[in-house]
N, C-alpha and C positions, 0 to 999 in steps of 0.2 A: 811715427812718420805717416801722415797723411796717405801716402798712396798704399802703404800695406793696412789701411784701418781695417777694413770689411774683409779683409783674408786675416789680417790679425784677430779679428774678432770672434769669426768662424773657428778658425783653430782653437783657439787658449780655451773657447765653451766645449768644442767636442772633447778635449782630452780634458776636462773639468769634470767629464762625468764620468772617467775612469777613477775618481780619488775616492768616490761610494764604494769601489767593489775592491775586497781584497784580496780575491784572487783571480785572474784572467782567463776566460774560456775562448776558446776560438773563436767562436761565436760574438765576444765582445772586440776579440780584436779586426776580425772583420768588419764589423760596423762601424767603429773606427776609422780604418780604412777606407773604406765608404763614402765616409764625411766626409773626410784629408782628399780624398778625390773630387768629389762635389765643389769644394770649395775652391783647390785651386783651377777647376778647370773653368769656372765663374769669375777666377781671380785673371784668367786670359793666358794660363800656362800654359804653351806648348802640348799638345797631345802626350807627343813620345818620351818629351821630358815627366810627365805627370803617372805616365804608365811606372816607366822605370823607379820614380823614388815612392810608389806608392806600391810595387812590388818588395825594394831594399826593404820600407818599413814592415811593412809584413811578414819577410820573412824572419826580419834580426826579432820583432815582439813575438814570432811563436815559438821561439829559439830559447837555447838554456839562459843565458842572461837575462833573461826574463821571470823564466817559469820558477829556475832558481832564487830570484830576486827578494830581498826582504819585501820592498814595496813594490808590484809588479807596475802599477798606475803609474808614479814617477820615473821607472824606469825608461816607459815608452814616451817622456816626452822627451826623456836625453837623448832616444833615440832617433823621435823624430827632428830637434834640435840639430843632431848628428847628422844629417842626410841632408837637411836646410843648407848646413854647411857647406855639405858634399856641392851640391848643385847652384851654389852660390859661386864655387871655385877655390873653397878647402883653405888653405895656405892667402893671405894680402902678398901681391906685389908692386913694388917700386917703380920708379919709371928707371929703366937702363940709361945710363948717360955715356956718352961717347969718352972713350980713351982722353981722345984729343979735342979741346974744345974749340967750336960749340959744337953741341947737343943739338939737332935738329929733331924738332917735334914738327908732324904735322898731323892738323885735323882734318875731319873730312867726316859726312852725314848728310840729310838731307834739309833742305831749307826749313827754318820755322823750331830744329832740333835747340837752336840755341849758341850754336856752334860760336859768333863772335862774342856774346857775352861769356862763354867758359873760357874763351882765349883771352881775358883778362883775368877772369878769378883764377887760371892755373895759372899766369904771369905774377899775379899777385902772390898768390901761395911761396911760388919759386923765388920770388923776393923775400920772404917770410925766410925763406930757407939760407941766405946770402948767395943766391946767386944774379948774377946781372943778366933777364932776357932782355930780346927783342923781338916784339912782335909784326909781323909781316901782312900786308894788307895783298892777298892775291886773289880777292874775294871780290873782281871786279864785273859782277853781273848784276848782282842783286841791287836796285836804290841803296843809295846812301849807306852802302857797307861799309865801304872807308872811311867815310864820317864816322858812322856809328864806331868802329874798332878806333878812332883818334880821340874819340870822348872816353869811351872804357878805358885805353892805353893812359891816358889823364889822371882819370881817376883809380886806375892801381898804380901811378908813380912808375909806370916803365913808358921809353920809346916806340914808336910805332914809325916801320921804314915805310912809305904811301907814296910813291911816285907818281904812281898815276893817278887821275880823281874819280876813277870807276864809272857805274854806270854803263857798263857794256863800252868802254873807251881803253885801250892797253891790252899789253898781254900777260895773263898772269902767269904763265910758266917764267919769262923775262923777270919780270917783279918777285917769284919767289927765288929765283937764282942768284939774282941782285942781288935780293935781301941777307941770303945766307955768305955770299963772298962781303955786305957791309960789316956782319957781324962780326966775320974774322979781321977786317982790317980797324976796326974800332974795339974788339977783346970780349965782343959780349959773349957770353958762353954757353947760354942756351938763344935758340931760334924758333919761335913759334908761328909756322907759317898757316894761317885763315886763308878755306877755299872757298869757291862756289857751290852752293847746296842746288838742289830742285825741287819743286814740288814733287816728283816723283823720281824713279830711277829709268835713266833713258843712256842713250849710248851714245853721247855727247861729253852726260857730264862724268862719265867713268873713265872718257879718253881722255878729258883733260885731267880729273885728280892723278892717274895711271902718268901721264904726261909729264907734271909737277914732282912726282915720287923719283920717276926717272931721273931727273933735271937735279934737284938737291938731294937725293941719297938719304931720307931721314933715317936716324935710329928708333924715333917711334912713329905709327902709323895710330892715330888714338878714333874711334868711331865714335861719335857722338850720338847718340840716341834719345831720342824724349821716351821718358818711363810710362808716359799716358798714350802710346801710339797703340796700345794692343797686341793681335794679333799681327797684325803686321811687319812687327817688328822681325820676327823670323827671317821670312822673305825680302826685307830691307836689306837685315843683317849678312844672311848665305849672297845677296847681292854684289855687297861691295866686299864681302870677304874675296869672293870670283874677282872680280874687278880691280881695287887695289892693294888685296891681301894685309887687313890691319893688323895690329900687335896687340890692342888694347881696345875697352870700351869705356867711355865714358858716361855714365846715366844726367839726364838732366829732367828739372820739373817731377824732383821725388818729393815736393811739396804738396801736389797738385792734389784732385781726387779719384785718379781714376787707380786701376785694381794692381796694376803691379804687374801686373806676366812678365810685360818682358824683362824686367832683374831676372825672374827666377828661369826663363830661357833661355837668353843669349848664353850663358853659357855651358851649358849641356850640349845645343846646338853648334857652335862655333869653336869650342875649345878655347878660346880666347877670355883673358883675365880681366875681372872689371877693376880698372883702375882708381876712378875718382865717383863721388857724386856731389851733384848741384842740389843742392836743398833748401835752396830760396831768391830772391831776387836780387838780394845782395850782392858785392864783390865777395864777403868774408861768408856768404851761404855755402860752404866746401868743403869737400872734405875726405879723403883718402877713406877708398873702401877695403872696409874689413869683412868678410863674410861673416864670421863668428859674431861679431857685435849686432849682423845686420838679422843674424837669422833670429838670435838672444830677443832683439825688439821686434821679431815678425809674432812671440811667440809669449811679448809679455813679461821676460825674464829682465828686463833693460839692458843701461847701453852705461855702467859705470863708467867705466873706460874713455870711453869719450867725451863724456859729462866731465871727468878731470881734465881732461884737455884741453876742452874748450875754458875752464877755469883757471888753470894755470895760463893761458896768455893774457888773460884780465886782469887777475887776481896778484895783488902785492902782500908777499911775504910778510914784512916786516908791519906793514899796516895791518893785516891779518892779527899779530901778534900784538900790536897797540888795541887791538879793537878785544881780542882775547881779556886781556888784562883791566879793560877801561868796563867790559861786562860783568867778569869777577867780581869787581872794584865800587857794583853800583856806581861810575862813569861815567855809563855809555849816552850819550847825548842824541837830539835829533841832528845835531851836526855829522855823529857817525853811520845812523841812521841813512842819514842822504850820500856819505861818502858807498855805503854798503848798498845801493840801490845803483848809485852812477857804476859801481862795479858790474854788478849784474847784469846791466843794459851794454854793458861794453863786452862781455862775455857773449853777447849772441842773441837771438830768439828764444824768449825767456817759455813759449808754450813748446817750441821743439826740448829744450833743457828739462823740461817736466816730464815731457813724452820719455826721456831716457830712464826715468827710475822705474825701478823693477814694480811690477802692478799698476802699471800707468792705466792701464784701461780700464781699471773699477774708480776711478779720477779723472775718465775720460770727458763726463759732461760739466764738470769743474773747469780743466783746463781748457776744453773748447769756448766754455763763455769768458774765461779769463781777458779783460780789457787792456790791451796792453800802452794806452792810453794813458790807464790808471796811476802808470810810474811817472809820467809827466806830470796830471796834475799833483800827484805829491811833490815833487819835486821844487813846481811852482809855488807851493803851497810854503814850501818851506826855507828857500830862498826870498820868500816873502817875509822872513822874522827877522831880528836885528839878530847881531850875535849872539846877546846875552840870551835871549829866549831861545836863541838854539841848544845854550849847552845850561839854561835851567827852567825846564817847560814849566815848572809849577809856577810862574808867576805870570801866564799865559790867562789872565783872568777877560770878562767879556770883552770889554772893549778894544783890548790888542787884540782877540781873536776877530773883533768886526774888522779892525784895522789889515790884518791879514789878508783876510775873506777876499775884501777888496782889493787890495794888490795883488792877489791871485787869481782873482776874476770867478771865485767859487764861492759857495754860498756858507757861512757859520756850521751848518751843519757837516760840511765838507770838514771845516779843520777840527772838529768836534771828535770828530769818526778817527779823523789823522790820529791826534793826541791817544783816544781811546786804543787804537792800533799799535802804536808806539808802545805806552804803556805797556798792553798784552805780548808784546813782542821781546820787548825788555826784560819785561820778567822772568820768560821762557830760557829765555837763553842765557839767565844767569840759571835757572834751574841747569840749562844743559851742562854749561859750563864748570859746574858742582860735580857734574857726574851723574844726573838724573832721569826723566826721563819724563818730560810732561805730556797731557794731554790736549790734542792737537783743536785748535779750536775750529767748527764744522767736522770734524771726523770724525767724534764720539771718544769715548776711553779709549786708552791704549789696548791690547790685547793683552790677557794676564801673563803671558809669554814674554812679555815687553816690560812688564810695568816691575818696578824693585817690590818686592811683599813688605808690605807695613809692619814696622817692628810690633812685638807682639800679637801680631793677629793670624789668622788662623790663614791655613795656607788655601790658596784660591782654588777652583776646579771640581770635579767630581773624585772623591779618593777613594783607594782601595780599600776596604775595609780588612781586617785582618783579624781572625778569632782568639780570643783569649787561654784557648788552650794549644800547649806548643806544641802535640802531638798533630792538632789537627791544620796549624800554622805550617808546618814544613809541609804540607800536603797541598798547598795553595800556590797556584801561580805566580812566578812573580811579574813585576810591574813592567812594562815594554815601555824600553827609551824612544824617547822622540826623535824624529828624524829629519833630514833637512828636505829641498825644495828634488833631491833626488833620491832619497831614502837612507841618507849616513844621517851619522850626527853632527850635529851644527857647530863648526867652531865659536870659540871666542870671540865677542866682539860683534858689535854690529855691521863688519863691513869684512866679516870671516872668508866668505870667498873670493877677495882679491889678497896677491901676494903682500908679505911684509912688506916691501918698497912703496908697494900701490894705497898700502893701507896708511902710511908713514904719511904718502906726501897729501891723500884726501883730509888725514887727520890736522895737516902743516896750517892747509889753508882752511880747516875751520875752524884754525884757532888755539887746537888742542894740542898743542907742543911748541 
């Protein structure tokens, strides 16, 4: 995720140089700590939040779970993993919906936070969920607010109740109370009432939010904050806590570049749970915040979890299973090809989907120049072939490929690369398919960890050697198991630490069952 890059970074290198030392001295865990302080107070973290989890870490790595530790190195990143946690807010939570419906949500933040466009991705979402909002225009200060929340309410498919045309015209305590008695007489069940922001925090705009809260009674108070606001964000946040007293926060612009603080502040500071974040410009940019997933990618470890999520609403089962079968089968066509690319584009932001796999940041300068562009012009490319050449490229010879080129508005060389790609991509994945395990092309060999050992050849690595006499054999060391990315040993399976269910349904949609 863009805004934890350079705190992402900072981190995963400092404890990178605890995996040389095998046993930890004070003196290394200090310095450690040291960094983990430097970095996030660079990254815009709160003072007293940064004191406390860099005192926690401290004390749990000089501690016997450590000292005792097969691997003391790995130990301290679970621990600082652990604390990430902590001050992320421990436990995800829901949004509380009312007994009796509707559910009144209201937002509330300051101008520029983003606040109408989130009042469409969380209407959207809540639709995603079967529920029926309505979203409430009381947002009558700023230009064309109400416009702007009637075009979003459009394009996520919910109503928008807009009495007034805003513009500093109406009253929006009127308009949110309206809005909440429309919904109960037309059955919609949740209420999402949009307020007025300011450029700053003044004592106008805290009597009207204050005002509005009083007037419809929400069950949730959601604070909207942009994640690139800084420091400031503190003092926004203890602001309108005083003020309107929220339930929840909302992060927005976790796309953006800037260092992150305030995620890893508001809540140590306000005790308040971060509910959702916005992570790109989209309606479908959204996404229910987990601390565990978020602290996993602060830290390089990735974001499996989520990565299935967003694939399971793309991703069809049964096509899954035809395309399985059709790779086994030598099959697999540029027809499937392009069906397995429109999937992907429908799944989401294919450089954030990358960001989630674990060691995303040694593929950091891959996936930053990643074009995503590039699935268009394939796309184009291949929508430009009649059917037959879709599902039999070998008869793709010059002149259909010129013929191509030109319908796709790219150059021979462009469908040249295509074919080539396909080919290499095809082949992989009936390797995969088999149960193999090929090598990755631009990444180099697998790791011998990775790769099946070739029948009959000799086993990979540096080995123990062992003396040919037995008296002096039992007197040799034996060989130390390898251990996983926290110092056990590594389950089964390439995707060992997620549970049987988790593993089942990643395995479904790739094919593999």
């Amino acid at each position: 995720m863009a805004t934890f890059g350079s705190l992402s970074t900072r981190l995963t290198e400092t404890l990178a140089k605890l995996r040389t030392k095998g046993k930890l001295s004070a003196a290394d865990v200090d310095g450690t700590v040291r960094e983990i302080r430097r970095a996030l107070l660079d990254a815009d973290v709160a003072l007293d939040v940064v004191k406390s989890f860099t005192a926690a870490v401290r004390e749990r790595a000089l501690g016997a779970e450590v000292s005792e530790a097969l691997n003391p190195a790995q130990q301290v990143v679970k621990i600082v993993n652990d604390e990430l946690i902590a001050i992320l807010g421990g436990d995800s939570r829901r949004l509380e919906l009312a007994k009796t419906p509707p559910t009144v949500i209201m937002l509330a933040g300051l101008q520029g936070a983003g606040k109408t466009t989130l009042a469409g991705k969380l209407a959207k979402h809540l639709r995603g969920q079967g529920h029926q909002p309505l979203l409430v225009a009381s947002d009558l200060q700023r230009p064309n607010a109400v416009t702007q929340l009637q075009v979003v309410g459009s394009q996520a498919g919910v109503q928008v109740f807009a009495p007034e045309p805003g513009n500093g015209i109406g009253d929006p305590v009127k308009v949110a109370r309206d809005g909440v008695a429309e919904a109960k007489r037309r059955q919609y069940d949740i209420v999402i009432v949009d307020t007025a922001g300011r450029l700053g925090v003044d004592a106008e705009m805290m009597k009207q939010a204050a005002n509005i809260r009083k007037a419809v009674q929400p069950d949730e108070v959601l604070f909207v904050i942009d994640a690139m606001i800084g420091q400031d964000a503190v003092a926004t946040a203890k602001a309108f806590q005083e003020g309107v007293d929220f339930t929840g926060v909302v992060l927005t612009k976790l796309d953006g570049d800037a260092r992150g603080g305030a995620a890893l502040s508001i809540r140590g500071l306000t005790g308040k749970p971060i509910l959702f974040a916005s992570t790109g410009e989209t309606l479908d940019d959204f996404e229910p915040f987990h601390p565990d997933r978020m602290a996993s990618r602060i830290l390089d470890l990735g974001d499996i979890l989520t990565l299935i999520e967003q694939a399971q609403k793309a991703f069809d089962e049964d096509e899954a299973h035809r395309l399985a079968e059709a790779i086994a089968t030598d099959g697999f066509t540029l027809e499937d090809f392009l069906k397995q690319m429109q999937q992907l584009r429908k799944a989401g932001n294919f450089k954030q989907m990358l960001g989630m796999l674990p060691g995303a940041k040694g593929m950091r300068e891959a996936i930053d120049s990643f074009d995503e562009k590039e699935l268009v012009r394939t796309e184009a490319i291949i929508q430009s072939m009649t059917p037959q050449e879709r599902k039999q490229s070998k008869i793709l010879n010059g002149s259909r490929r010129l013929r191509i080129a030109k319908g796709a508005g790219v150059t021979v060389t462009d469908v040249n690369q295509l074919i080539a790609r396909f080919e290499q991509a095809a082949k992989m994945m009936k390797t995969v398919a088999k149960g193999g395990m090929p090598n990755m092309p631009g990444m180099g060999p697998m790791p011998p960890g990775m790769r099946a050992p070739k029948k009959g050849g000799k086993p990979q690595g540096k080995q123990l050697k062992r003396s040919g006499n037995p008296a002096k054999r039992t007197e040799e060391p034996a060989a130390a198991p390898q251990g996983s990315a926290f110092g056990k040993p590594k389950p089964e399976g390439a995707f060992g630490e997620l549970s049987g269910a988790e593993q089942e349904t990643l395995q479904r949609m790739l094919g593999n069952r």
